[in-house]
C-alpha positions in Angstrom: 114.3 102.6 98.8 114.9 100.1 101.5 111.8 98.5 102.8 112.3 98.4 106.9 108.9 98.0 108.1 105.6 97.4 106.7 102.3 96.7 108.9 98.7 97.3 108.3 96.8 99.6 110.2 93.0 99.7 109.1 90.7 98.7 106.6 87.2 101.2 106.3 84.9 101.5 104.1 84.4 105.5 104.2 87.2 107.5 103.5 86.8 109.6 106.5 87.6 107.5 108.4 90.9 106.3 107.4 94.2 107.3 109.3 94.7 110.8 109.6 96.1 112.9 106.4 99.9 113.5 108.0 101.9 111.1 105.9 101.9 110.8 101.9 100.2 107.6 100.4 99.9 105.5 97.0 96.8 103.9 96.1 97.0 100.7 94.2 93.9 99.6 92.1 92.8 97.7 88.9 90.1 95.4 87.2 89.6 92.3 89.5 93.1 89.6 89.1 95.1 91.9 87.7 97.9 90.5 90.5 97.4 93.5 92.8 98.1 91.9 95.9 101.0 89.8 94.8 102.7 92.8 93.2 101.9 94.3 96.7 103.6 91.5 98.4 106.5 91.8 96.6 106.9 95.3 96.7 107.2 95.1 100.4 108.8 92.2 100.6 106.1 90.5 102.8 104.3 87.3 101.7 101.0 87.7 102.7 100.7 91.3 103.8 98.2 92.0 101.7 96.2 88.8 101.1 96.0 86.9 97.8 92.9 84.8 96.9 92.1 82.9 93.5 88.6 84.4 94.0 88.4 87.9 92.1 87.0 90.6 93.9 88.2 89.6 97.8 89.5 93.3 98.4 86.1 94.9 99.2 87.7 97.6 101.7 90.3 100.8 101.5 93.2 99.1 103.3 95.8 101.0 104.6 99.5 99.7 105.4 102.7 101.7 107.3 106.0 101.7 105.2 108.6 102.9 107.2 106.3 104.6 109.4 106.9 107.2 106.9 103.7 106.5 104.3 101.0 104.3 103.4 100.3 102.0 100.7 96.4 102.1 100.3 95.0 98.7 98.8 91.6 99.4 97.2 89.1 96.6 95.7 89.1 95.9 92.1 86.7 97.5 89.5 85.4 95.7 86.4 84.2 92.6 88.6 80.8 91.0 87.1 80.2 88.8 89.8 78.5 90.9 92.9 75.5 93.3 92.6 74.3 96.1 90.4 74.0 97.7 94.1 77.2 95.9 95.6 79.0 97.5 92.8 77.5 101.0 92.6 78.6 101.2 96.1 82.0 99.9 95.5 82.4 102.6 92.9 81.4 105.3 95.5 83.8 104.2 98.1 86.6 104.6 95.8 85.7 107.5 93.7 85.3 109.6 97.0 88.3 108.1 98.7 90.5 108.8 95.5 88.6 112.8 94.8 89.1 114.0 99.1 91.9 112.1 99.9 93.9 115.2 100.7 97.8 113.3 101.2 96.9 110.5 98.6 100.1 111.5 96.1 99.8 108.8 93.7 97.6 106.2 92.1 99.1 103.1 90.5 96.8 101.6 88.1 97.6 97.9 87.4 96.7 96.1 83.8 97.1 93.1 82.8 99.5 93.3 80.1 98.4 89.8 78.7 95.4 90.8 77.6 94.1 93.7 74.9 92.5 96.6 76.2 89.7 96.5 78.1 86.9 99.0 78.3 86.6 99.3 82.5 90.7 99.9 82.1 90.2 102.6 79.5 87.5 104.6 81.2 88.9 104.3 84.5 92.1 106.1 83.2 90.6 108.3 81.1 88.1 109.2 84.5 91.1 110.3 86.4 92.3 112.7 83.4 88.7 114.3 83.7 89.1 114.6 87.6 93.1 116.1 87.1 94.3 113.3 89.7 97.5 111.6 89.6 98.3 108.3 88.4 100.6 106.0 86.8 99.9 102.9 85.0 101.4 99.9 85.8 101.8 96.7 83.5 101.3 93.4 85.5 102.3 89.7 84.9 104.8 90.4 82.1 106.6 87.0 83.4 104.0 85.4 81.8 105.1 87.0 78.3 108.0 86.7 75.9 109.5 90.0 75.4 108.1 90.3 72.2 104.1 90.0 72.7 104.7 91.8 76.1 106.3 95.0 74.2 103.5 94.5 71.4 100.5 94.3 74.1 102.1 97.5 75.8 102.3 99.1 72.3 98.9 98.9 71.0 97.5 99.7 74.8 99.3 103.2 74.2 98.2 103.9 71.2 94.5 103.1 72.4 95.3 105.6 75.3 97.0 108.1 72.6 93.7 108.7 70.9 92.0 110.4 74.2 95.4 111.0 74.9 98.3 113.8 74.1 100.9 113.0 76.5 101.3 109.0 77.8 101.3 109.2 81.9 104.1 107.4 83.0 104.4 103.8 83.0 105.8 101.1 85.0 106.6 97.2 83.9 106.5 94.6 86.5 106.4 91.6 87.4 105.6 90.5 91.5 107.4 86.7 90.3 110.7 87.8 89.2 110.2 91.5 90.9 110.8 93.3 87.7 109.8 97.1 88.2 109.9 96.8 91.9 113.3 99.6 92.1 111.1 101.6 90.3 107.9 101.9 91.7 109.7 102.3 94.7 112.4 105.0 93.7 109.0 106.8 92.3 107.5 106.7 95.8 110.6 108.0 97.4 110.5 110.8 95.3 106.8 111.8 95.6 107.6 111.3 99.5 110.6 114.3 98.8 108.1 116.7 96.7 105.6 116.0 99.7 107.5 117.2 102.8 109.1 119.8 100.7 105.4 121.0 99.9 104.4 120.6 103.8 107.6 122.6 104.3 106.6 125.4 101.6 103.2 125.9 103.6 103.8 125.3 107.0 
């Protein structure tokens, strides 16, 4: 896919009121600096489209962005962040949870980890959540610049065999890295293909 156009459109903090439902969208979430928003960057090929802060926890909205006036990339805030309130963070985890259950075009979630680091307990129970609510999703290994090959294939093995004991089937996975733009051709060629499936769905019902 062949990124033409990217722009952001809104940021809300109720689901309802984000653009309207005719287009297909990706969601892209994970535990606070996990690199969403440079991985974002470079899958559009813009440098600050979505904005990157050393501070964890600065996405606090459901941001939406146009590709291609064709469909959006949602940016949601990070889970797993200590630093706000008990309430700040219950209300977080409502925004998201009822943007990611109603959103009726949403096609896709890609759920960023950190592939540096072992398994981590928000990361777990945040996938194993969407296999309860039948969403979804795709897991996507971040940072893997940072890594030789080796530990990077090692981290990535013992994270799916944490996930294989709740776990029958492995959801797909993606490896990337928003420095070198590892993974990018195939984050997007999966996009491209969910945006097929979609209109041939909208075309099956219309």
């Amino acid at each position: 896919m062949i990124i033409k156009s990217a722009e952001f459109i809104a940021s809300n903090t109720d689901q309802l009121k984000s653009p309207k439902t005719d287009k297909p969208e990706y969601a892209f979430i994970g535990r606070s600096n996990v690199g969403k928003s440079s991985l974002i960057n470079r899958l559009l090929e813009r440098k600050n489209l979505a904005r990157i802060s050393s501070t964890p926890g600065k996405t606090r909205l459901i941001n939406h962005f146009l590709v291609n006036s064709e469909w959006y990339l949602v940016d949601l805030p990070g889970y797993g962040y200590a630093r706000i309130s008990k309430k700040e963070r219950e209300k977080w985890e409502l925004m998201i949870h009822s943007y990611l259950t109603q959103r009726q075009n949403l096609v896709n979630t890609f759920i960023l980890v950190d592939s540096r680091i072992e398994p981590k307990k928000s990361d777990l129970d945040f996938i194993n959540w969407f296999g309860e609510q039948e969403l979804p999703f795709t897991i996507v290994f971040t940072k893997t610049d940072k890594l030789t090959a080796n530990t990077m294939a090692s981290n990535i093995a013992v994270f799916k065999a944490k996930l294989s004991e709740e776990w029958d089937e492995l959801p797909t996975m993606f490896v990337t890295s928003a420095e070198s733009g590892k993974g990018r051709d195939e984050i997007l060629d999966f996009i491209g293909e969910g945006n097929a499936e979609y209109q041939a769905f909208l075309g099956q019902t219309s």
